[in-house]
C-alpha positions as CSV (number, residue, x, y, z in Angstrom):
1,X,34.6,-22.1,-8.3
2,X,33.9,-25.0,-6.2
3,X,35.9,-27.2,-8.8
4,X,39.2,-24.3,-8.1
5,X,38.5,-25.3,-4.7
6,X,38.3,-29.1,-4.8
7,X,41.7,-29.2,-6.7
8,X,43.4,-26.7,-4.4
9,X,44.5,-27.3,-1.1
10,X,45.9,-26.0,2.1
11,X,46.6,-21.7,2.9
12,X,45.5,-21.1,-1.0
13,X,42.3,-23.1,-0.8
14,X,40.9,-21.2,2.6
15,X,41.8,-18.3,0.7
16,X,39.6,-19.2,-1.9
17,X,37.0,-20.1,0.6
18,X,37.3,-16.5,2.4
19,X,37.4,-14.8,-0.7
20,X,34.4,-16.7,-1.7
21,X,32.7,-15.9,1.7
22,X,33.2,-12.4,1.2
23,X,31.8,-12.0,-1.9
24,X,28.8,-13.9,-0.7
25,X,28.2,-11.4,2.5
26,X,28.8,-8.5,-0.1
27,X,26.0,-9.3,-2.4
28,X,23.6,-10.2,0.1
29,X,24.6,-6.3,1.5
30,X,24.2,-4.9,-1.9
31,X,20.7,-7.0,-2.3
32,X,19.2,-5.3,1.1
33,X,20.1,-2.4,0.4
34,X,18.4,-2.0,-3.5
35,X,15.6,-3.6,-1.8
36,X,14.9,-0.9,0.7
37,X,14.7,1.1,-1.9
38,X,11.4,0.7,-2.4
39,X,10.5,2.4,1.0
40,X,13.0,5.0,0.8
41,X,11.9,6.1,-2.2
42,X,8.2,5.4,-2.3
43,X,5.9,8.4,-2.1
44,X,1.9,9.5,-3.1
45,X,1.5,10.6,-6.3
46,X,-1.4,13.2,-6.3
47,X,-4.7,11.4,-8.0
48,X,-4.9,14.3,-10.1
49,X,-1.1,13.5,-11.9
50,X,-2.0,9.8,-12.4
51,X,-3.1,9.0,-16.0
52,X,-3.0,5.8,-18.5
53,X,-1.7,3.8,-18.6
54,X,-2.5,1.8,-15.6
55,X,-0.5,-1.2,-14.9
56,X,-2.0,-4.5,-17.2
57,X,-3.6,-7.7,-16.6
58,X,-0.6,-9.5,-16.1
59,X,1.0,-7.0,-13.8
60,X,-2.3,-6.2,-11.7
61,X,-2.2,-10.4,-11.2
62,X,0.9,-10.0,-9.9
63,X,0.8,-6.7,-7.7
64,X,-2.2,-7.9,-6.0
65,X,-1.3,-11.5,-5.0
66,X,1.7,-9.8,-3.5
67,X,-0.2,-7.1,-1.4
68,X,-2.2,-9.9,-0.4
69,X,0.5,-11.1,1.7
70,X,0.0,-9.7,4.8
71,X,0.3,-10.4,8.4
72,X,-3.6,-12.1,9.2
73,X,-3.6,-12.9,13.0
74,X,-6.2,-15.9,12.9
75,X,-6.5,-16.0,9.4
76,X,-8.9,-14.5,9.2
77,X,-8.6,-13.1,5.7
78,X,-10.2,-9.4,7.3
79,X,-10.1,-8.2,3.3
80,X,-11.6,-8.0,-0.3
81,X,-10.5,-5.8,-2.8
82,X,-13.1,-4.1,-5.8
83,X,-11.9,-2.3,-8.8
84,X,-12.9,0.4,-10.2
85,X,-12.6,0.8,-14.1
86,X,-13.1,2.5,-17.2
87,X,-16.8,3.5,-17.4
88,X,-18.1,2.3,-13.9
89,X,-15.0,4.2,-12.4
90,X,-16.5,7.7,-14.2
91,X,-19.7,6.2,-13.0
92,X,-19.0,6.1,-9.4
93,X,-17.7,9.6,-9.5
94,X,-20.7,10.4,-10.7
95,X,-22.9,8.7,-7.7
96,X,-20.6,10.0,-5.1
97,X,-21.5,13.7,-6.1
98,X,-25.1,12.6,-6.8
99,X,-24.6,11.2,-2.7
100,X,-23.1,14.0,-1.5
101,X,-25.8,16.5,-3.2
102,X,-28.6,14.8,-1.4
103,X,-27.1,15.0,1.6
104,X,-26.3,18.1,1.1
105,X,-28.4,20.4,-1.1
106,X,-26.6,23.3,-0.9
107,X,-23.5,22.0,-1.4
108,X,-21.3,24.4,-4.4
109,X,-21.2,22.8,-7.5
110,X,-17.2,23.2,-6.9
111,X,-17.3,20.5,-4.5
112,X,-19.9,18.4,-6.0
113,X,-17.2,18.7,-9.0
114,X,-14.3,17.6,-7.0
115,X,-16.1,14.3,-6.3
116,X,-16.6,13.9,-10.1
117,X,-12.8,14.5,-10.7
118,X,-11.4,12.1,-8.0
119,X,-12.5,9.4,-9.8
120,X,-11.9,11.0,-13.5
121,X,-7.7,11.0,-13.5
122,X,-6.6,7.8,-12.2
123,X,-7.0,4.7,-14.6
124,X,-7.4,2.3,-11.7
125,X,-8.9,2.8,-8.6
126,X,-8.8,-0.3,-6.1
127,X,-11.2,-0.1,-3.3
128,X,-9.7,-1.9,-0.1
129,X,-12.4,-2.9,2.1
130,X,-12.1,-4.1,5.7
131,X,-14.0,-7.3,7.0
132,X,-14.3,-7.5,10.1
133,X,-15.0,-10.7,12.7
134,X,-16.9,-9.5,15.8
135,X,-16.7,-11.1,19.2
136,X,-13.8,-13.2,17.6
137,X,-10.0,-14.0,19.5
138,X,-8.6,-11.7,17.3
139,X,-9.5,-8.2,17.9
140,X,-11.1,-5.8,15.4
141,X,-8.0,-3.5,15.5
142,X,-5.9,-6.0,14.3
143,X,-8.4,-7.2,11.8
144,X,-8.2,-3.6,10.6
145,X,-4.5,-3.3,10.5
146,X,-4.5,-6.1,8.5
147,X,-6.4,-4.8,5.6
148,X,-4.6,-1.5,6.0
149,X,-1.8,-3.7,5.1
150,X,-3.3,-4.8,2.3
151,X,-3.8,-0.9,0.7
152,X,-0.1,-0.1,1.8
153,X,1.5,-3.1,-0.1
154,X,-0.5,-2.4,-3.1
155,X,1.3,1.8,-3.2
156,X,4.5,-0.1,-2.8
157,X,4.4,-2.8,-5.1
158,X,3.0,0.0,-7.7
159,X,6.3,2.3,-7.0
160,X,8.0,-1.0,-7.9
161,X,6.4,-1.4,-10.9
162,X,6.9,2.0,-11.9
163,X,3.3,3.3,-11.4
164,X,2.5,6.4,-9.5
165,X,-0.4,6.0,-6.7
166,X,-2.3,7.5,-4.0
167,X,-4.2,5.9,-1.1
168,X,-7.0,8.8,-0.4
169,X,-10.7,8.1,2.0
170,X,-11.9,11.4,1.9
171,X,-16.0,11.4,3.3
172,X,-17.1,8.9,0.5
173,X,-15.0,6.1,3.0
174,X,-17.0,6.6,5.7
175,X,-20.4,7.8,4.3
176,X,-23.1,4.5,4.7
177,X,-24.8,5.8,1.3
178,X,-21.6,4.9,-0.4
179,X,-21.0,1.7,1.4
180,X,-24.5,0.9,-0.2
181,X,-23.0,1.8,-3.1
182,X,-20.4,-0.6,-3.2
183,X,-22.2,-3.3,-1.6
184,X,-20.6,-3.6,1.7
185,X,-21.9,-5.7,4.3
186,X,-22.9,-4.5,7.7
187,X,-19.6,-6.1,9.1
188,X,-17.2,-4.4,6.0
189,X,-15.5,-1.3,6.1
190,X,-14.0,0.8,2.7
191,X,-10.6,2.0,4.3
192,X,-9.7,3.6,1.2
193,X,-9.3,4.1,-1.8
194,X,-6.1,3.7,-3.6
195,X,-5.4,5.2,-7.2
196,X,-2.9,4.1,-9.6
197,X,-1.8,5.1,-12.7
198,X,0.8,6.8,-14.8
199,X,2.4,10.1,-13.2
200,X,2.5,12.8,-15.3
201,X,5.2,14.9,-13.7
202,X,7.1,14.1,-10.7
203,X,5.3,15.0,-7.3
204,X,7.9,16.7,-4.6
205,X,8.3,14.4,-1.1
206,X,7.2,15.8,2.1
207,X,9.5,15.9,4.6
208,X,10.1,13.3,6.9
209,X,10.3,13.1,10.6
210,X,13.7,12.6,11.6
211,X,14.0,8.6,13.6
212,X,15.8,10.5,16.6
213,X,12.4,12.2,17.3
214,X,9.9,9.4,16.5
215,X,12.5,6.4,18.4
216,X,13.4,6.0,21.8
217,X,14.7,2.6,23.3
218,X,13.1,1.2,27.0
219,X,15.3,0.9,29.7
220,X,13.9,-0.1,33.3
221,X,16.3,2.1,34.7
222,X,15.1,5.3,33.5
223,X,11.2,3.9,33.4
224,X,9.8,5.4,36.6
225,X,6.8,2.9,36.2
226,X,8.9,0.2,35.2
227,X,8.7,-2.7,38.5
């Protein structure tokens, strides 16, 4: 094309060059668009529909040096991951509801049960765990909404890959037994756990909110505290 355009000149050529141009803008249009995809269309599989198989080496390399990439105020790097496989997955379960019966004696065997299952369906389970800087420039909120970053990018970049997966805490996220468990530090957080897998049948959205009711726009005028 730029040879057509070399060898042609005056009203033809900046016809060429606008058609060009065009096509360019169009493409770029079309690109966005497919790409936002991925959020429009991105939604939690239940644990409980995930099965094998999860995604493989060379994808999981991939997914997570891309959810990785996250906004880190201070770099800070307020994140580890920990994966939980094959039999220590099935193991864990098994702690949690050995956890949760201590603390609990008379807690139904149902519910010890349900801890058993949650980490009996999903092939992968990736722990994302919070590490957080006290007393530092960069405050502990942000260090957390980094690593919530972190979990988020690994549900899409699964949907991208075609995987099905949930991002669940449940008590086990917050339970300092568990933390134990998984060898946190006295400065790390588990803010969840996501699951990933293969989905089994297609999980139904939720409805959204609608953006009119969530998004306003600031105007001084109409601020009554505005100066």
């Amino acid at each position: 094309m730029a040879a057509l355009i070399a060898e042609t000149t005056g009203a033809s050529a900046e016809r060429i060059r606008a058609t060009c141009y065009a096509c360019l803008l169009s493409s770029r249009s079309i690109t966005a668009m497919h790409s936002l995809d991925i959020l429009t269309t991105r939604h939690s599989t239940p644990s409980r529909l995930l099965n094998a198989p999860a995604p493989d080496a060379a994808q999981l390399q991939a997914l997570l040096e891309a959810a990785v990439r996250v906004p880190d105020h201070g770099q800070l790097v307020p994140f580890r991951l920990l994966l939980l496989r094959d039999a220590p997955r099935i193991t864990f379960g098994e702690r949690i509801a050995e956890i949760h019966q201590r603390s609990d004696p008379a807690a139904p065997e149902k519910a010890l049960q349900k801890d058993r299952d949650r980490f009996n369906q999903a092939p992968l389970v990736i722990v994302v765990i919070a590490r957080l800087t006290a007393g530092h420039k960069v405050p502990e909120q942000e260090q957390l909404l980094s690593a919530g970053c972190v979990a988020y990018n690994i549900l899409l970049g699964a949907h991208a890959l075609g995987f099905g997966a949930q991002w669940l805490t449940g008590w086990a996220a917050y339970d300092a037994d568990v933390a134990t468990l998984l060898g946190l530090a006295v400065n790390e957080k588990a803010i969840g756990f996501v699951h990933i897998g293969t989905a089994q049948e297609t999980a139904a959205d939720r409805a959204r909110p609608t953006l009119a009711s969530i998004c306003g726009e600031w105007n001084p005028a109409i601020n009554p505290h505005a100066n």
